[in-house]
N, C-alpha and C positions, 0 to 999 in steps of 0.2 A: 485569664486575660484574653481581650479580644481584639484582632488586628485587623482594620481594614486597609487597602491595597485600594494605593487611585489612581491610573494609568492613563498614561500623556505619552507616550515617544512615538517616533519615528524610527522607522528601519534603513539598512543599505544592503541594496539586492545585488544580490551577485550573476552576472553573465555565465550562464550551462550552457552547454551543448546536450539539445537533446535528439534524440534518433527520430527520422522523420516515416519510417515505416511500421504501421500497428498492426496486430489479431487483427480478421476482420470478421471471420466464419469458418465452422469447421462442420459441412452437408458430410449425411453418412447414406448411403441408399444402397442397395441389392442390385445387382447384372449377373441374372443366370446364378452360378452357384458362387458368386463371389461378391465380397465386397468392398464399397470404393468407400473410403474416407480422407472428400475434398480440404485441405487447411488453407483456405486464402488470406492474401494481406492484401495490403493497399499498395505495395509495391513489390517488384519483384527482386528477392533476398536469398543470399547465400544461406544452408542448413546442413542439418546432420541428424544421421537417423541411424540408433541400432536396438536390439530385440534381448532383453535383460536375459541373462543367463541363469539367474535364481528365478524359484518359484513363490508367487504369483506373479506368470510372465506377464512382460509389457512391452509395447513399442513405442520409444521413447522419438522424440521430433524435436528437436532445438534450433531457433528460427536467430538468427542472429542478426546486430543495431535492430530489432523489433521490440514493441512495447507491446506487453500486454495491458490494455487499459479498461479491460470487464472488472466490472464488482463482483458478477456470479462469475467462480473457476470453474465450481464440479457442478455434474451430469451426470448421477444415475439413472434415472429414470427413463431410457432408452427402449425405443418399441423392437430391439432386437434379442439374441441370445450372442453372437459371436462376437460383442463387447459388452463388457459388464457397466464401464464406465469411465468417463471423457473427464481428463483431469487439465488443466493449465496452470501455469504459476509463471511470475517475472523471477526467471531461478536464478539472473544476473542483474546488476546494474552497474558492474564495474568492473575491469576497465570499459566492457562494453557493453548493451542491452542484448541478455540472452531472455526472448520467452520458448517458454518449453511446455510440449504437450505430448501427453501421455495417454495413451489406449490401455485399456487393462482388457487385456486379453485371455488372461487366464490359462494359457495352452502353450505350447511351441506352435509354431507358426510358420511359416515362408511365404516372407510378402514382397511384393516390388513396390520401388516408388516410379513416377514422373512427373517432371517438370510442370507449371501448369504458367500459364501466364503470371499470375500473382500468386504463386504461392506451389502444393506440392499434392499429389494427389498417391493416397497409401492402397494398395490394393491386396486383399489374400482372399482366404478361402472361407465360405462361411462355415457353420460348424452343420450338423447333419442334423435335417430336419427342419432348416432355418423357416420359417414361413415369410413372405414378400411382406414390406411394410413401405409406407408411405415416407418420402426422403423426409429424414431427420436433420436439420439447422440448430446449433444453437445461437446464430443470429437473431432467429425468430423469438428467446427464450432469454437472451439479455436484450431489455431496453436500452436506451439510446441514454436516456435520463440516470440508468445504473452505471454506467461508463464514469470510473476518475482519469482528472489530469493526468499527465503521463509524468511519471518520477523522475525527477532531479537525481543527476547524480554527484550532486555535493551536498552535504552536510551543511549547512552554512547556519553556524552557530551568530545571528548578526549581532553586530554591537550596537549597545542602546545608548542612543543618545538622547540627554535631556533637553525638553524643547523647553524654550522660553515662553513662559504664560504672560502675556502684556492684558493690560486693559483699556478701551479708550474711553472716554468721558464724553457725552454730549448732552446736552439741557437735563442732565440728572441721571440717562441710562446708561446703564453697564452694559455693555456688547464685550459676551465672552471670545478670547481669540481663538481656542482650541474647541475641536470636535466632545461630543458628548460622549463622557465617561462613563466606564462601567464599572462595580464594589465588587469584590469578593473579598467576604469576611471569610476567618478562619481562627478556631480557638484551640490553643497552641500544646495545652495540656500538658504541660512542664518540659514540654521537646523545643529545639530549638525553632524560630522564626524563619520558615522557610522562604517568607515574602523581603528578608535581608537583603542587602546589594550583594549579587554572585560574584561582582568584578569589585577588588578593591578594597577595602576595610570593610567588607563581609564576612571573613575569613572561611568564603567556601570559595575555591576556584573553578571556573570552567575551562573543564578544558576542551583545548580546542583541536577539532583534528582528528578526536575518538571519538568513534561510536562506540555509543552505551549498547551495553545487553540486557534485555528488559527482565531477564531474572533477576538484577541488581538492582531494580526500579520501583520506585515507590511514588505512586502520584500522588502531590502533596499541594497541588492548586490548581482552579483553572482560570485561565485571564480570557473573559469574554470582552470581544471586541464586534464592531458591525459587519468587517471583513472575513470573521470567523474566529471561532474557539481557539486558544492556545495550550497548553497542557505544561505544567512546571512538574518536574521530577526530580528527586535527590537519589543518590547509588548508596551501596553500606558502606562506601569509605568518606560518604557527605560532600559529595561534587554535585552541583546542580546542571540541569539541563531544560531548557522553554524550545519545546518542540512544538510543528503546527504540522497539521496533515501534508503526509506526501516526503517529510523526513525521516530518513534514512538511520536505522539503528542496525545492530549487529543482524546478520541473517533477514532482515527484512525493512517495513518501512512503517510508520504510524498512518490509519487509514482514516478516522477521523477524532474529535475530541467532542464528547457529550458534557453536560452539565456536570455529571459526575463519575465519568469515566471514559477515560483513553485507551481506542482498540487498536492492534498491531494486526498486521501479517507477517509471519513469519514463515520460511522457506527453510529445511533442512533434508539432505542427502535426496531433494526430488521432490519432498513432500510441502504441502503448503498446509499452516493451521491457522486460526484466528486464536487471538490471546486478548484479552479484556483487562484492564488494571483500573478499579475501582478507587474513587477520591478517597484517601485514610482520613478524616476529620469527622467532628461528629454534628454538626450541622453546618448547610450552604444555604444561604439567602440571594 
């Protein structure tokens, strides 16, 4: 059996508060036998900095109300030796924006910081042998165009309401009243209809309030719209969820929705991954 899906509503957007300070750069360059690695924002922000005690050491920066809004996080590819590699991630979004950056430094270390106008400036010692390199940016290395929105920090599961489709009549033409729609067929293969009402005699509820965990997630549609892609997902206990990039699941947040598959970042104990969740049907028109 085959179901098409024909999408008319309207949303109700919710008022966030979101943090008015971003990442802006983070310049690495050589002085004599030491080196500096600049972290600026756009405003000048309260942080926290300490040096992992397990090995493979690191010195860790936590920049607080800061957003990190790069699409590129990591940075191997460094023309030095006495960092291995420049990691960031938004390692909060609640209650407050924490972005966090990470030197992989590989060694013990004794480093200072200072104050800088916008932002914090980390300074130690290079390793032996360092050879002089030209200052490294990764401002120069994220475009401006790879940059997302900066994340909501509410979930906001909205409620769909049905719009009424009128028609008017003039000397024979039909003038449609709603914007032009978009089909996503989906064949169902004896599971249940995931394109059902989620609210109400659907008998699947949403709920409201919980972030899913995308281990539990199964994309099972996607609602294209001219404002953007939306992604429908059901959990193993059959709760559904219509999430649009830039919302907020367990540990991370959905980064965009493709035609047939919705990609996450995910952040655990420091660490940031990309997760990919592939449309389960077996053809999309």
């Amino acid at each position: 059996m085959r179901f098409i899906l024909s999408i008319a509503v309207t949303f109700l957007l919710f008022d966030v508060s979101l943090a008015d300070i971003t990442l802006e750069d983070i310049a690495i360059s050589k002085h004599g036998d030491s080196i500096y690695v600049d972290i600026s924002t756009s405003q000048p922000c309260s942080y926290n900095h300490f040096l992992t005690k397990s090995a493979p050491e690191r010195i860790v920066i936590d920049f607080e109300n800061t957003i990190n809004n790069w699409f590129q996080k990591r940075f191997y590819d460094l023309p030095l030796k006495s960092i291995a590699s420049v990691r960031t991630s938004q390692y909060k979004i609640k209650p407050d924006y924490i972005t966090r950056v990470v030197l992989d430094v590989n060694r013990p270390v004794k480093y200072t910081t200072d104050m800088l106008s916008t932002g914090v400036r980390i300074k130690f010692p290079a390793v032996a042998g360092e050879q002089n390199f030209n200052l490294w940016s990764a401002k120069n290395r994220v475009r401006s165009t790879d940059r997302i929105k900066p994340l909501s920090k509410s979930i906001s599961k909205e409620p769909v309401i049905k719009k009424t489709i009128t028609a008017k009549k003039k000397k024979g033409l039909k003038i449609e009243a709603f914007p032009k729609r978009k089909l996503v067929t989906y064949r169902s293969g004896g599971y249940r209809d995931p394109f059902k009402p989620l609210i109400g005699t659907g008998g699947v509820q949403l709920i409201a309030g919980k972030l899913p965990t995308i281990e539990n997630l199964k994309l099972v549609g996607i609602i294209e719209e001219e404002s953007g892609n939306r992604a429908l997902f059901e959990d193993s206990e059959g709760n559904g969820y219509i999430l649009k990039p830039l919302d907020p699941v367990n540990n991370g947040y959905l980064v965009s929705v493709k035609k047939d598959k919705a990609i996450f970042q995910i952040t655990e104990y420091g660490w940031t991954r990309t997760v990919a969740l592939n449309l389960q049907i077996d053809e999309l028109k």
